[in-house]
N, C-alpha and C positions, 0 to 999 in steps of 0.2 A: 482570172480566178475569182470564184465568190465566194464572199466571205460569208459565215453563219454571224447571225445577230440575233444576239439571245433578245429574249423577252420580258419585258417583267413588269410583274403583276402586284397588286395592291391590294392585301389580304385583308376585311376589316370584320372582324367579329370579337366580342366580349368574353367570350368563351378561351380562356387558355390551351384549356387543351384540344380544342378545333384552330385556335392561330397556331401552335406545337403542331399538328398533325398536318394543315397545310402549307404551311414554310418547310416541312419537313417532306413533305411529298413531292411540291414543287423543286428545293432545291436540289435534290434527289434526280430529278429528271433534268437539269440543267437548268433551270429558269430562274431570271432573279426576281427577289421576292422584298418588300417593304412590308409593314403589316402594322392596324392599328387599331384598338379596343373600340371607339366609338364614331360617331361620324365626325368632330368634330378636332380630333386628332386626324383621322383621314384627309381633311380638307388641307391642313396642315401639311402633311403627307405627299398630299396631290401637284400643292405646289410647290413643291422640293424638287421631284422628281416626276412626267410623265406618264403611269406606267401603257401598256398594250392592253390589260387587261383588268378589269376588276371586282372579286368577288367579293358580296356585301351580306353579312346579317341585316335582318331588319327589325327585329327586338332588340337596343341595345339602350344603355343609360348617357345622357349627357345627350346626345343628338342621335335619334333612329335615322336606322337603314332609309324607312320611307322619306323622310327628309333629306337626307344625303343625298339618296336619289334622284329626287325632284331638279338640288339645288344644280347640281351637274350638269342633269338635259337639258337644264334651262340656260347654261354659259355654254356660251358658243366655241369656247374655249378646250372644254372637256365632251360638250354632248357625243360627242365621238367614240369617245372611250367604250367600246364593251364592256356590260358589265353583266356575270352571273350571282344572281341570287340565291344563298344558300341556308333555309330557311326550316324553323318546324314550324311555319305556318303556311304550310303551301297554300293550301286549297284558298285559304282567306286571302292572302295575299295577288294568289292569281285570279279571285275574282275580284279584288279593290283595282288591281293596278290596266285590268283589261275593259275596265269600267271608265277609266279618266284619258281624258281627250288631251290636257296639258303635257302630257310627256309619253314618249314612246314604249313599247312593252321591253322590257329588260333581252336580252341576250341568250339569255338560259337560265332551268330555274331546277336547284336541287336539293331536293328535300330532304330533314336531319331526323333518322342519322341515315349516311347517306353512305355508299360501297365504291371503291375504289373504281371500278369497272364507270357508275354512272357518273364520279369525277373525271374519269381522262374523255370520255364521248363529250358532255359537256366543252370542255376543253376547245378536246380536239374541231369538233363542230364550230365552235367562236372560232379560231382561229385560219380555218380552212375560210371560213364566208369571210373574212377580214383578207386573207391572202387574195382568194378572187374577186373583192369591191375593189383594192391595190391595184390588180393588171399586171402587176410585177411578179419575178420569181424572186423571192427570198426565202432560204436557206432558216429554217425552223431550229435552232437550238432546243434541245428537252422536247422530245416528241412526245406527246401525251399516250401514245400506240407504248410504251416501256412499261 
């Protein structure tokens, strides 16, 4: 028998009511969820708990998204992690970050405000290419298709 294994993901943005609305989305669709206002509680966060997944503002007080970022890719520890960017700075953000050779382009990248339909593709995308790097079948809790 195989078992499902939920997911979960590390929500970090300043914005109340975007951490409300995706704790609220995510656990909704089955996925567990952590969540944290800045980078610097994130980091905090990250080493508590793991997550599969993580979506990051990059305008935030105390330590920016870009910084958080960085410090990630660059620990061999977490560079792994997936992460989606969810940002009202797209355009700026996708040309700084497709510019810099130190660290890898993000995962996925969704702009605020952003429609439900382009969160679960998102999603679902990261974790379908995470399932096939794996080679394994695992059993997806909270399918981002709901």
């Amino acid at each position: 028998m195989i078992h499902a294994v939920k997911k979960r993901f590390l929500v970090i943005d300043d914005d109340n009511d975007v951490l409300a609305y995706l704790y609220t989305w995510l656990t909704d669709h089955d996925f567990i969820v952590d969540v944290a206002h800045d980078g610097i509680e994130a980091a905090a966060k990250l080493k508590e708990q793991r997550p599969d997944l993580i979506t990051l503002d990059i305008i935030m007080p105390n330590e920016t998204g870009i910084r958080f970022y960085r410090e990630i890719k660059k620990d061999p520890q977490y560079a792994s992690i997936p992460v989606i960017i969810i940002t009202g700075i797209m355009a700026e953000f996708e040309e700084f970050i497709s510019h810099r050779r130190t660290v890898p382009a993000p995962d996925g990248y969704i702009s605020k405000p952003f429609k439900e339909d382009e969160l679960s593709s998102a999603i679902k995308k990261v974790l379908e290419r995470e399932k096939s790097k794996n080679g394994k079948l695992k059993i997806i809790a909270g399918s981002a298709d709901n």
